[in-house]
C-alpha positions in Angstrom: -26.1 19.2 14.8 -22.8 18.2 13.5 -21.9 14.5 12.8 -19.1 13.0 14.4 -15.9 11.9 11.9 -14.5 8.6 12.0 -11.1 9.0 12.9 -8.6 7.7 10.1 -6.4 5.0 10.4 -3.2 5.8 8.4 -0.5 3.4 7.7 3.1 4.3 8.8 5.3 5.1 6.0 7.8 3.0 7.3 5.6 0.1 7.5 5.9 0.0 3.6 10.0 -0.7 4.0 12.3 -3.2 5.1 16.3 -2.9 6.2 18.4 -5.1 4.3 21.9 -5.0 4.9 21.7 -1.2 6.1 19.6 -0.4 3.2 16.0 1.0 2.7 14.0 -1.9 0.3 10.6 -1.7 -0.6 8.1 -4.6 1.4 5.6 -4.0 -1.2 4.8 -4.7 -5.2 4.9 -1.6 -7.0 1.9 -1.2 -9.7 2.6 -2.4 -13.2 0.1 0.1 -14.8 1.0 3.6 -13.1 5.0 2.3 -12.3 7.7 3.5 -9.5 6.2 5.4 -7.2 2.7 3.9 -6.5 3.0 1.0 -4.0 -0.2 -1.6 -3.9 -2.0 -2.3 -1.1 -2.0 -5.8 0.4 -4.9 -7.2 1.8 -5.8 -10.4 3.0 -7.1 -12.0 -0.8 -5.2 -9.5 -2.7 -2.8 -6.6 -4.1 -4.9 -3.5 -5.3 -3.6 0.0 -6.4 -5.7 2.6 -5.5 -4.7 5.1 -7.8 -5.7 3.0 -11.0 -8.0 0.3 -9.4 -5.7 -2.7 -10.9 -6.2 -5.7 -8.7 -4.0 -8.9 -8.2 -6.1 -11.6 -6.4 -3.8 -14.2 -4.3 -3.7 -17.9 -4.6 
């Protein structure tokens, strides 16, 4: 018998932007180790990259 996948929750592309004055700007911190181009995932005690595993833990 098969086993059932878990259906993946994506996040929307455009969920990583904001609109300033008609203008496309990045919501997130970009990673200082791998550069532009790799945004960082923001959780609820932190900014991780998961490309390189660097991890920023919030105040």
């Amino acid at each position: 018998m098969a086993a059932k996948k878990k259906a993946s929750t994506s996040v929307r592309r455009s969920s990583a932007y904001k609109i300033e004055s008609g203008k496309a700007v990045l919501a997130r911190k970009v990673c200082p180790r791998c550069g532009p181009g790799v945004v960082m995932a923001d959780h609820k005690d932190r900014t991780a990259c998961g490309k390189c595993g660097y991890t920023e833990f919030k105040k």
